[in-house]
ROLO-239613 format. One record per residue (C-alpha): residue number from 1; x negated, y negated, z. Coordinates in nm, 2 decimals, padded with zeros to 4 digits, m for minus. Last residue first. Layout:
REC num   east  north     up
REC NUM      X      Y      Z
...
//
This chain:
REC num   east  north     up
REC 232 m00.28 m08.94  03.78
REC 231  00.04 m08.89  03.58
REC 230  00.16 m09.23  03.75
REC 229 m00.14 m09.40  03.60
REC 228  00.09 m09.46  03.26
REC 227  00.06 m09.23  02.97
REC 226  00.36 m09.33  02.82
REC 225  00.63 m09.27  02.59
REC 224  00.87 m09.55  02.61
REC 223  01.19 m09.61  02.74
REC 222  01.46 m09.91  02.63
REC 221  01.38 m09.79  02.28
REC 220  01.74 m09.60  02.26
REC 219  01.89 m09.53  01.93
REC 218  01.58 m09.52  01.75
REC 217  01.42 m09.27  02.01
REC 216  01.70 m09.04  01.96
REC 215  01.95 m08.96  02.22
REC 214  02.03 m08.62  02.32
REC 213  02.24 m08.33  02.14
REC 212  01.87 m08.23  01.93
REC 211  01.64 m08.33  02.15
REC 210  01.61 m08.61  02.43
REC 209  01.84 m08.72  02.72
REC 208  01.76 m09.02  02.78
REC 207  01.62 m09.22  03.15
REC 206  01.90 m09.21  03.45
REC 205  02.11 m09.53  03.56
REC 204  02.44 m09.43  03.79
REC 203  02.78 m09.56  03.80
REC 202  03.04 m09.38  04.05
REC 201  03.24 m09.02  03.99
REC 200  03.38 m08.95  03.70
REC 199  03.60 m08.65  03.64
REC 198  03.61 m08.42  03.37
REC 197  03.78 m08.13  03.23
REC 196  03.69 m07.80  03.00
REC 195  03.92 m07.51  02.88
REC 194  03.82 m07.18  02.86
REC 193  04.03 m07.07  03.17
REC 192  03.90 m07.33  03.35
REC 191  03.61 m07.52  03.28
REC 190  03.48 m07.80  03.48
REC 189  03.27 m08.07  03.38
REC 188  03.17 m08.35  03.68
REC 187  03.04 m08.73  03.58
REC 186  02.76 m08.97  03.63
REC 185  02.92 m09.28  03.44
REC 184  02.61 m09.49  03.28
REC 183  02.54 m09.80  03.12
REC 182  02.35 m10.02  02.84
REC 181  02.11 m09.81  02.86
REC 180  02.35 m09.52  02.73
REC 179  02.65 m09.34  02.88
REC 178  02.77 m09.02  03.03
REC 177  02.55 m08.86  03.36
REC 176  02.57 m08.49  03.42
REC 175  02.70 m08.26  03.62
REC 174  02.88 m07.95  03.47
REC 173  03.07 m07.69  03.70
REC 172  03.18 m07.34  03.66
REC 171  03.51 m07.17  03.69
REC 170  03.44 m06.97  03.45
REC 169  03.09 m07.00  03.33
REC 168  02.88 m07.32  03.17
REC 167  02.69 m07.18  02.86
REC 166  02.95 m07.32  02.62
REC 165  02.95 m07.64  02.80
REC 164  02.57 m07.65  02.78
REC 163  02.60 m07.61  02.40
REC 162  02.83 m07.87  02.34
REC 161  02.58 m08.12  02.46
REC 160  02.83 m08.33  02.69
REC 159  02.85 m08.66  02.58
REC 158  02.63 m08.93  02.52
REC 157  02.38 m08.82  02.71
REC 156  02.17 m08.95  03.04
REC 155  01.92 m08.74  03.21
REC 154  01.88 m08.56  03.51
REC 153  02.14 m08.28  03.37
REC 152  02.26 m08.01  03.63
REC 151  02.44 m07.70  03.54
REC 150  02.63 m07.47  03.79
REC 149  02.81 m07.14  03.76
REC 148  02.55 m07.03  03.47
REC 147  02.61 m06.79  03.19
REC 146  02.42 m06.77  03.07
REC 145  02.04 m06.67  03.09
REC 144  01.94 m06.59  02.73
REC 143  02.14 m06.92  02.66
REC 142  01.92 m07.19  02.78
REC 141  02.03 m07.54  02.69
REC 140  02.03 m07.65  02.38
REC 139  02.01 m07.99  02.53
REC 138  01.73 m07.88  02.72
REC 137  01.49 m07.91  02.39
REC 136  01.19 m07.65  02.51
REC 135  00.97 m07.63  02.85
REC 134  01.12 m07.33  03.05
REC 133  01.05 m07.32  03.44
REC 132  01.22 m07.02  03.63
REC 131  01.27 m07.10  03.97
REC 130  01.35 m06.84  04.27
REC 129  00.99 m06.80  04.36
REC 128  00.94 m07.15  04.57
REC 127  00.61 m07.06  04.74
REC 126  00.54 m07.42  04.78
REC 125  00.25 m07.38  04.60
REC 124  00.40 m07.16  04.33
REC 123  00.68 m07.46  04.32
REC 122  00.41 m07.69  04.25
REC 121  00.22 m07.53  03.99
REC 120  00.53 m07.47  03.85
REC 119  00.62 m07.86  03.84
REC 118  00.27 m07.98  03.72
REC 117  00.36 m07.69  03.38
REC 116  00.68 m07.86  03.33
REC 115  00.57 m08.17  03.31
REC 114  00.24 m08.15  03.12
REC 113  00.48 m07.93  02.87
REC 112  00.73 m08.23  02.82
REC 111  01.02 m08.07  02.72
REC 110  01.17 m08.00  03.01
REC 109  01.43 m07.70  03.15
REC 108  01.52 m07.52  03.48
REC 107  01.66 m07.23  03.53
REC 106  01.73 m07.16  03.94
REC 105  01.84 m06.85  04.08
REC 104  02.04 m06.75  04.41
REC 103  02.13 m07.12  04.50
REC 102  02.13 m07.34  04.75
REC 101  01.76 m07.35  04.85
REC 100  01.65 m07.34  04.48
REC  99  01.88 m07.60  04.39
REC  98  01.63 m07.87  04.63
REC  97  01.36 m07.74  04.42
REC  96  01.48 m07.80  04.07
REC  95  01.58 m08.14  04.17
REC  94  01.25 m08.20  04.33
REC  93  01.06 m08.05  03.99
REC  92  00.94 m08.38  03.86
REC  91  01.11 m08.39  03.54
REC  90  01.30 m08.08  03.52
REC  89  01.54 m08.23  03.23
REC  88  01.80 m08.00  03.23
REC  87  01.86 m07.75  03.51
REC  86  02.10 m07.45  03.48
REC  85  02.23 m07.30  03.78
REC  84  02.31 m06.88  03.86
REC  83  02.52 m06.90  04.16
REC  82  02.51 m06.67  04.50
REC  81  02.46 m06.93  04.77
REC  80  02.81 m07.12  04.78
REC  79  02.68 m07.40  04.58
REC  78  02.96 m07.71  04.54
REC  77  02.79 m07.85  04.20
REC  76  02.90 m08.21  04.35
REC  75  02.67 m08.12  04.65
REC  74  02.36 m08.13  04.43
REC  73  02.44 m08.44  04.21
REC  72  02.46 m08.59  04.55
REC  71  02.19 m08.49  04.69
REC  70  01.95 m08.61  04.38
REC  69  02.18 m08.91  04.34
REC  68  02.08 m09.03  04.77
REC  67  01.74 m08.94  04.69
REC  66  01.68 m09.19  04.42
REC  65  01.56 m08.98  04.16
REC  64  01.19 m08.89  04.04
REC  63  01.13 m09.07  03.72
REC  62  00.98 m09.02  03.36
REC  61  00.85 m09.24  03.10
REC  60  00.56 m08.96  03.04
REC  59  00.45 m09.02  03.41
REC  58  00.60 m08.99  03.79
REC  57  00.79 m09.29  03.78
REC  56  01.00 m09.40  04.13
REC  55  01.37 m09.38  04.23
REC  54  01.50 m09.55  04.52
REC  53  01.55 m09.55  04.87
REC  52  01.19 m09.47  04.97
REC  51  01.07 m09.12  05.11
REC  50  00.82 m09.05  04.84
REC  49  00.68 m09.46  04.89
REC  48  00.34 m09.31  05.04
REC  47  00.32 m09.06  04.84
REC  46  00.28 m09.29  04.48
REC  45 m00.07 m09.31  04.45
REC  44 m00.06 m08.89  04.50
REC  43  00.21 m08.93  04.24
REC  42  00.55 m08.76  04.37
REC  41  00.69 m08.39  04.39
REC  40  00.48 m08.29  04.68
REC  39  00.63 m08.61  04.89
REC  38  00.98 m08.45  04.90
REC  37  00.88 m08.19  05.10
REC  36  01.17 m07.92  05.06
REC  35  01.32 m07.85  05.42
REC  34  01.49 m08.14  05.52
REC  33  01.69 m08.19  05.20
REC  32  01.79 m07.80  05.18
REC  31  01.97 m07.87  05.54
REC  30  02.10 m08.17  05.43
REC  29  02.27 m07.97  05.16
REC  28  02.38 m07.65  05.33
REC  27  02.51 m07.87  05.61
REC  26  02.74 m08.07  05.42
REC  25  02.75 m08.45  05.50
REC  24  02.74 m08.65  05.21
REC  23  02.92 m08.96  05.33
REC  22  02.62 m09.24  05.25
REC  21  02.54 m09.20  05.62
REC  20  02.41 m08.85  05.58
REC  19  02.21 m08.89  05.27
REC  18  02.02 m09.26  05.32
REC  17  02.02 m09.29  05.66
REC  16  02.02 m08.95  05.78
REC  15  01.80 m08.77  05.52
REC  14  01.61 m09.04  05.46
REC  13  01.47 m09.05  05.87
REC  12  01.45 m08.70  05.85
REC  11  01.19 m08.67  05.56
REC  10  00.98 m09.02  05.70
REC   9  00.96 m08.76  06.05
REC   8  00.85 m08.52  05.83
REC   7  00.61 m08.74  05.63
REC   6  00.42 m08.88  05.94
REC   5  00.42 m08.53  06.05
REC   4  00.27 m08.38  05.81
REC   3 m00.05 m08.66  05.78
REC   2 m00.08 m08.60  06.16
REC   1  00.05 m08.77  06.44
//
């Protein structure tokens, strides 16, 4: 087998046993799952653990998600195939990637430029032309685009940053994790008819949301900025 194939058949095999078998079962998503390479978005030190059941770091105190939260922050947004979604905190790009197979176009926001520059490199090599990579404060989000049908936050707040929930359309849906280091309630916003709801869903751990509706460094030194071999 080559190099390819040891990682497609390590693709599959964490699709079904850690996606499928954990209950989320839509074809759209799974589908998305098995296509995008999960092992682009990772370290080269760190490829050989891309397909692992957990998250790993991929530099500037940031991680790649556990696959099983990445699919099922996805499915909670319900994509039909024609949505506008909002990404905040594009981190590794995976997230970002995954959306861009379920969705018409993909905004997605970080503020650490060595970030968000390694992530478009990676979605023009992966000819992934549906993504729009911004690097600014997410928790403004990104109103020259809204509104959005779907927005996505891969990091924790304390509440919704009112600007995303201005941004978020009729009908539209908010994911995003409540809570500090201390702990954390991944939840779902939905407005309808201008009014906004939530529901949570299960305990999760994400790094801080940054910038000016995100955490400051003061209030949360569990993370550090780092230059750690991960960015190599």
């Amino acid at each position: 087998m080559t190099g390819e194939d040891v990682f497609a058949a390590w693709r599959e095999a964490m699709v079904v046993e850690q996606i499928e078998r954990r209950g989320i079962r839509n074809p759209r998503v799974l589908e998305a799952f098995r296509r995008i390479p999960r092992h682009e978005f990772v370290p080269p030190a760190l490829r050989s653990r891309a397909y692992d059941d957990g998250p790993l770091p991929i530099g500037k105190g940031q991680t790649i998600s556990q696959p099983f939260i990445v699919a099922l922050m996805t499915s909670l947004l319900q994509l039909q195939g024609d949505e506008k979604v909002l990404e905040v905190g594009t981190g590794s790009g995976y997230q970002a990637a995954i959306l861009s197979v379920l969705a018409k176009w993909v905004y997605t926001i970080e503020r650490h430029e060595v970030l968000a520059q390694r992530a478009k490199a990676t979605f023009e090599r992966l000819g992934l032309k549906n993504i729009t990579v911004i690097c600014g404060d997410g928790s403004l989000g990104y109103p020259e685009a809204a509104p959005y049908q779907g927005i996505i936050v891969t990091a924790a707040a304390a509440a919704p940053p009112p600007p995303l929930l201005e941004q978020l359309d009729e009908g539209g849906r908010l994911v995003i994790p409540i809570g500090d280091y201390m702990g954390q309630v991944l939840q779902v916003w939905t407005k309808e008819k201008g009014r906004v709801d939530y529901e949570d869903i299960l305990p999760v751990s994400f790094v801080p949301l940054r910038g000016r509706f995100g955490w400051s460094p003061q209030a949360w030194e569990r993370f550090e900025e780092d230059d750690s071999e991960a960015e190599q």
